[in-house]
C-alpha positions in Angstrom: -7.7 1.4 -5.0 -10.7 -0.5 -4.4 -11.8 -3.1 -2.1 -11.6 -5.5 -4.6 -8.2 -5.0 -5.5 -7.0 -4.8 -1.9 -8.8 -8.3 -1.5 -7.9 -9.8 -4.6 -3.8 -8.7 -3.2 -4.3 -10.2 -0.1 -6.3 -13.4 -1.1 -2.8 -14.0 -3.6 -0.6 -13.1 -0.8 -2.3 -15.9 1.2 -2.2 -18.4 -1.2 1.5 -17.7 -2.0 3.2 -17.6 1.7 6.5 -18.9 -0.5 6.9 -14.9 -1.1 7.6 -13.3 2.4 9.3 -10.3 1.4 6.1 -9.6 -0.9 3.7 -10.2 2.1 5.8 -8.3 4.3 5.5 -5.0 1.8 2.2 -5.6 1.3 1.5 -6.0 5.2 3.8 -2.7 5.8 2.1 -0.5 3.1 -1.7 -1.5 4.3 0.1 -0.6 8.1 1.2 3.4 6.6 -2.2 3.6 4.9 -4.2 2.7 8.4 -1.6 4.9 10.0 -2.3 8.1 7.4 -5.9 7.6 8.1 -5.3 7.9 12.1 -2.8 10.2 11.9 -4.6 13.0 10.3 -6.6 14.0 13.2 -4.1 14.4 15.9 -2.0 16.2 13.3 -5.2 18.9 12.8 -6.3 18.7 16.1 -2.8 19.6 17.7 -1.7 22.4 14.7 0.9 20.1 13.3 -0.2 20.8 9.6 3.9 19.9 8.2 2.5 16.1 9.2 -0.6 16.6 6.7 1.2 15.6 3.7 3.1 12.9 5.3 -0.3 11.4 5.8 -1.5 11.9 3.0 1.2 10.1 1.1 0.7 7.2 3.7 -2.7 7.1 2.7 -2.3 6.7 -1.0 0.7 3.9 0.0 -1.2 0.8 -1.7 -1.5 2.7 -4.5 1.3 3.8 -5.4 2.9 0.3 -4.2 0.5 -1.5 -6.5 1.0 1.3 -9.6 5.1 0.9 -9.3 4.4 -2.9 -9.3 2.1 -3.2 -12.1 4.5 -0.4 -14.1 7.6 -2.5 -13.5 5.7 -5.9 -14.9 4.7 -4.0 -17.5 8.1 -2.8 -18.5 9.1 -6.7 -17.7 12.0 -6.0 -14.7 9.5 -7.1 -12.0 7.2 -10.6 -12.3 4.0 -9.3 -10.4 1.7 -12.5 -10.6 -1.3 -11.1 -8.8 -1.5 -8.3 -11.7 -4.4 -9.0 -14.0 
């Protein structure tokens, strides 16, 4: 996901604070990707390899948030307004 995308998300989540619950997933997958990135240090640094994939599923969280959005608009069971 690029910056771009990641901005254009935010910028509608700002402009449309009538959606909480949308701001508050938004807010809670940018939180797992941040904590993916951090986390993957500690988890080489102190041998806890089993936590490598659970980060790196964290850090692909916007992504596959945005790609299950965009897929349910698509198939018309989910309005996503900030799709273009």
């Amino acid at each position: 996901m690029s910056l771009d995308e990641l901005q254009r998300i935010k910028q509608w989540h700002l402009r449309h604070r009538d959606h909480p619950v949308e701001s508050h997933l938004w807010d809670a997958m940018l939180t797992l990707w941040l904590a993916g990135w951090v986390g993957w240090i500690p988890a080489f640094a102190f041998d806890a390899l089993w936590a490598a994939p659970l980060c790196a599923i964290a850090m692909s969280a916007p992504t596959l948030y945005a790609t299950w959005r965009l897929r349910a608009h698509q198939a018309r069971r989910l309005r996503c307004d900030w799709a273009r």
